[in-house]
DRENBA-89541 format. One record per residue (C-alpha): x, y, z. Coordinates in steps of 0.1 Angstrom, whole numbers, plus 2048, in hexadecimal, padded with zeros to 3 digits. Example, Ala and Ser with C-alpha at 12.3 -4.5 7.8 and 13.67 -1.06 7.14 Angstrom:
<nodes>
87B7D384E 8897F5847 
</nodes>
This chain:
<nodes>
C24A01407 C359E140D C339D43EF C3B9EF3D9 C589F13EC C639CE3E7 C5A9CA3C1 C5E9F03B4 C74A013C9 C7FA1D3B1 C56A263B4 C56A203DC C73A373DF C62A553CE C41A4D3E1 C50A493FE C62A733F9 C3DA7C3F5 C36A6A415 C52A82427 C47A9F416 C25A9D422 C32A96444 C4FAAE445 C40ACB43A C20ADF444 C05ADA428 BEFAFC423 BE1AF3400 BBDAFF405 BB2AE03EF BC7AC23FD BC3AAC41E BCDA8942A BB6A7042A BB1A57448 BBFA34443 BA0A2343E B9AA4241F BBFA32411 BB5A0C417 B97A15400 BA7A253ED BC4A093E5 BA79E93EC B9C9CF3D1 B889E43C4 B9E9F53AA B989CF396 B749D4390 B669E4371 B429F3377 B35A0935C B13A12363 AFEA18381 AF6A0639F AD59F73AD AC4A163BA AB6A0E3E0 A9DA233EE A9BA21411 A77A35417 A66A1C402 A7D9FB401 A7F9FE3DC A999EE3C6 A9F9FE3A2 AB59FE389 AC8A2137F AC3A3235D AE1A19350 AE79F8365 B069E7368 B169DF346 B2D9C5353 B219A736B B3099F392 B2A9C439C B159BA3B7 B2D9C53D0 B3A9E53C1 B109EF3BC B119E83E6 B329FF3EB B21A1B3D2 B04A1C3E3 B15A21404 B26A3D3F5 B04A4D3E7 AEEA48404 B08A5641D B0DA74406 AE7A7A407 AE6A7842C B02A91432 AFAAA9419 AD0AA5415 AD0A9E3F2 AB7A8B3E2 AD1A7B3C6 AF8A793C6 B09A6A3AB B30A603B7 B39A58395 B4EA7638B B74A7438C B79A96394 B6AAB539E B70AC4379 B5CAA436B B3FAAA382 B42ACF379 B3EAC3354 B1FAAA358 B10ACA371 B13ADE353 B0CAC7336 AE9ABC34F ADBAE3350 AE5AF6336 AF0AF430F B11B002FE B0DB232F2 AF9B2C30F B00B45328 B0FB3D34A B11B57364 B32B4C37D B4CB55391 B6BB6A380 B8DB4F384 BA1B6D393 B87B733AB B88B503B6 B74B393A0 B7FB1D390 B8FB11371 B6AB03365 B5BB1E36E B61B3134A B8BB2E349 B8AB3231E BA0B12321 B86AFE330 B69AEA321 B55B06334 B64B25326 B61B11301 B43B08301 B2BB25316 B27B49311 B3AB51337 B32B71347 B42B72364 B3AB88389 B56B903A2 B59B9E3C3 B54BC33CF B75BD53C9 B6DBE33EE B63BC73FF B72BA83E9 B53B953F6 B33B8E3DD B1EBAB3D7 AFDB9B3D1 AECBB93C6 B0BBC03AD B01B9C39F ADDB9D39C AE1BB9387 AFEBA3370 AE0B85372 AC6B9F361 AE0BB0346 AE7B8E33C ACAB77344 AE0B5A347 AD2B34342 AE7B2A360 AFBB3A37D B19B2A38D B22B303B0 B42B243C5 B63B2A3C8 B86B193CA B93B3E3DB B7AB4D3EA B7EB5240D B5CB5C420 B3AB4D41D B26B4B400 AFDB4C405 AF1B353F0 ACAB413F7 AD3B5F3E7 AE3B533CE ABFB403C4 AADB603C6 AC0B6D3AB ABFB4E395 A9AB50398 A97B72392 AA3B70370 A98B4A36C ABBB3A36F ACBB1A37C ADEB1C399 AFDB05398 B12B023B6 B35AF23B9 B38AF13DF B5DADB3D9 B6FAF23F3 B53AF540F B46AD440E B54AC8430 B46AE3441 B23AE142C B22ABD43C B26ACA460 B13AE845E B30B01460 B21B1643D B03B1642D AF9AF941C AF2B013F3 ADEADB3EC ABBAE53F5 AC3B0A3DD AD6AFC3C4 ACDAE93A6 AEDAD93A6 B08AD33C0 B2BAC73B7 B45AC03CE B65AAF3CD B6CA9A3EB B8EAA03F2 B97AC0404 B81ACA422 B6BAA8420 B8CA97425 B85A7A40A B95A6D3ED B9EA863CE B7CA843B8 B59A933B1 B3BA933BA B14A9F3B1 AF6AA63C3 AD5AB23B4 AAFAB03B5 A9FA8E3AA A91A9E38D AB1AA037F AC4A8038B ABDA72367 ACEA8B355 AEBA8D36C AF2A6A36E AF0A6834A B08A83342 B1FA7635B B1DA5434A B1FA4A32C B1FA71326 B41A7E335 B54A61340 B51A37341 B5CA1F361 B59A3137F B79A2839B B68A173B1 B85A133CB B7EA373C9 B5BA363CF B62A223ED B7AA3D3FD B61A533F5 B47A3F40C B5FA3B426 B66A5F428 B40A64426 B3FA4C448 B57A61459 B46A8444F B2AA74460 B3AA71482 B38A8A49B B5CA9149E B5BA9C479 B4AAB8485 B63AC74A2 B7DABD47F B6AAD846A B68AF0486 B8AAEF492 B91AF3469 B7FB13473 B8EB1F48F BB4B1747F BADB29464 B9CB49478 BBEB4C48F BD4B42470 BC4B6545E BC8B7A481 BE8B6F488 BF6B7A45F BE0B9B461 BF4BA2485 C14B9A473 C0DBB5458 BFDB9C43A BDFBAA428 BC0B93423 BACB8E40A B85B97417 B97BA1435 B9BB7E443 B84B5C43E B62B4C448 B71B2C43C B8DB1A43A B9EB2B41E BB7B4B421 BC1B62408 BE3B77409 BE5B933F4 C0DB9C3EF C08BBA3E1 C11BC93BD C30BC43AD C39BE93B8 C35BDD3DD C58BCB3D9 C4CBB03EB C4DB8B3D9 C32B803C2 C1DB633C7 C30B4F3B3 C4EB573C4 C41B543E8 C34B343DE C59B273D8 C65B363F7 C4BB2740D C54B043F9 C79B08400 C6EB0E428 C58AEF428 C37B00427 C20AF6409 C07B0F3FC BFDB193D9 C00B3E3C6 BE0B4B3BE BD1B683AF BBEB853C2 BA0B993B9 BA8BB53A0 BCFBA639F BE7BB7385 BFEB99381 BF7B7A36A BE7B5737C C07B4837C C1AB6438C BFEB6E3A4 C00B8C3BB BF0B723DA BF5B4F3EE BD4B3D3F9 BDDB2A418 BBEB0E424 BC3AFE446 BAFAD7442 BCDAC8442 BE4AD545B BC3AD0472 BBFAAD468 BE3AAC477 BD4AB749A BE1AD9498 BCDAFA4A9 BCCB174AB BF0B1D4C2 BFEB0B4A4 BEEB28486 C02B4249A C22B2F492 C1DB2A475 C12B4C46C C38B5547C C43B3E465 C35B49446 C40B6C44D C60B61450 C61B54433 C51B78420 C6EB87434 C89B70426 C7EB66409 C9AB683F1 CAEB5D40C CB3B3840A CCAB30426 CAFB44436 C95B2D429 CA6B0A434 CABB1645A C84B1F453 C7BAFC449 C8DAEA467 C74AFD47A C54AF3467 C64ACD466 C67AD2491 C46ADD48E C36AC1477 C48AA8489 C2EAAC4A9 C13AA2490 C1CA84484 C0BA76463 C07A5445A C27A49472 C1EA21469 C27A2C43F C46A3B44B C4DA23461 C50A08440 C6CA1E42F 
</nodes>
């Protein structure tokens, strides 16, 4: 950040606080990560100067083929960025066995949008995932294209269990014969089966749409059940557990890789970042490695002792604990007289410790209040942390429930998680510069 520093140093200054936040404090955000350098150096490369509308060349290695996409190019001196997007797509393809990836999409809600805009029409029914059960915004939120513009009926999970009954939702798929079901979740925190999910797409001659944005790390390494050879569709985004750069992604069959790329562009959005595209290939590279895979099982592992270590302080979990590397705290109902989401969310930012209110299955209080905290452990294991480090931080996070309208409490908290952080360091040569 050299020379941001030297030329804008009212902007440096402000990225440079983010810096020591992310190192200071303990990062539990089930959705966020930190890239490797080489991830940032694409990320900030020469490639941010080059407009590329369009598609590449599309390379087949099986038969040495060289064809041109559904839209070229629309601008010349792209034959560089065509060799960084294809990198990007064939390394996807290896990783995840799909037999076309577009890496066009900015985010995981605009892949969303070109998934549903490829397989079904507005007005139609779409079978998905209830928000306060843990879906997604575009998965029928009345605010979102998706609620707007389909007919969303929406499955949850057993009031028992709060895990998928699949029997429960083959019998939604035949009340409703939807055109399309949606499965995936953003707080969901055991496995989803994918084959089953198939069964009862075909059974009532559905769709099957699967946005896989949480998992996809460990879909890459084996670690849950891979949805590309089930699904119609795959999205993903490629930050969180895949450790890339924020944006979208979509897999799907080659009998619909015309349609896809079409509604991806010119149908939902124009020049795609490619110094985007190529920190998505470089994370690609490094999901291909074979340390990747002790990464996503580690990821695992924390997140397994992280869960034991709350329940044995006295938290309840969501589904009883995690598959995956996504927790769920419920904090009870507002009769409990324990803090809301919302407000254990402020505590736990006052004590260094960044997490995110959520809601939980069957939850009396509004989204934005939230009777739960999801807690996601990529991050703090990209850090190097294990499982000796979950059970402090576990301590730590019941501190904080214990003190939380306590902020003196709360400061002496945070010199703890900083002492704590410190042993990880992240990205010392950037701090190093201020």
């Amino acid at each position: 950040m050299s020379f941001i520093k030297k030329n804008d140093p009212e902007l440096f200054d402000v990225m440079y606080k983010e810096l020591e936040r992310q190192t200071e404090n303990l990062e539990l955000i089930a959705s966020e990560n930190f890239v490797s350098r080489s991830v940032l150096e694409a990320a900030g490369s020469v490639l941010t100067n080059k407009y590329a509308e369009g598609y590449p060349y599309r390379f087949s290695r099986k038969t040495g083929e060289l064809k041109y996409r559904l839209y070229g190019r629309y601008y010349g001196g792209c034959e560089f960025i065509d060799k960084v997007e294809e990198l990007a797509i064939e390394r996807a393809k290896e990783i995840f066995g799909a037999e076309h990836v577009n890496v066009q999409p900015h985010s995981g809600s605009q892949a969303n949008m070109a998934a549903y805009f490829t397989l079904v029409d507005p007005g139609d029914t779409v079978l998905s995932l209830e928000l306060a059960h843990g879906g997604h915004l575009t998965h029928g939120h009345p605010l979102s294209f998706s609620g707007m513009m389909y007919n969303i009926i929406s499955y949850g999970v057993d009031k028992e269990t709060e895990v998928f009954n699949y029997d429960e939702i083959l019998k939604l798929a035949k009340k409703h014969k939807p055109k399309m079901i949606l499965t995936g979740a953003s707080a969901y925190p055991r496995k989803i089966d994918f084959q089953k999910f198939r069964e009862i797409a075909d059974t009532v001659d559905a769709k099957l749409f699967v946005d896989m944005a949480h998992i996809a790390g460990l879909v890459a390494t084996g670690e849950h059940q891979n949805p590309v050879p089930y699904a119609d569709i795959v999205t993903t985004t490629t930050h969180k557990t895949l450790r890339g750069p924020r944006g979208g992604m979509i897999l799907c069959t080659e009998e619909l890789a015309k349609e896809v790329d079409k509604q991806v562009f010119p149908g939902t959005q124009g020049g795609p970042l490619e110094h985007i595209i190529a920190a998505k290939a470089a994370a690609f590279h490094e999901a291909l490695q074979d340390d990747f895979k002790t990464y996503q099982k580690q990821i695992i592992l924390n997140a397994k002792a992280l869960a034991k270590a709350l329940k044995d302080n006295g938290f309840r979990l969501v589904a009883d604990g995690t598959d995956t590397h996504l927790i769920l705290i419920d904090l009870g109902t507002k009769d409990s007289g324990g803090p809301s989401g919302k407000k254990m969310e402020g505590a736990l930012d006052n004590a260094g410790i960044t997490a995110n209110k959520n809601t939980v299955p069957f939850d009396t209080r509004p989204p934005f209040v939230a009777s739960g905290i999801r807690l996601g452990t990529p991050a703090i294991t990209t850090r190097g942390m294990k499982e000796k480090e979950m059970k402090q931080i576990a301590d730590l996070i019941t501190e904080v429930f214990d003190n939380y309208k306590d902020k003196e409490k709360l400061a002496q908290i945070k010199q703890n998680v900083n002492e704590l952080s410190a042993k990880f360091p992240l990205y010392p040569d950037l701090l190093a510069e201020g």
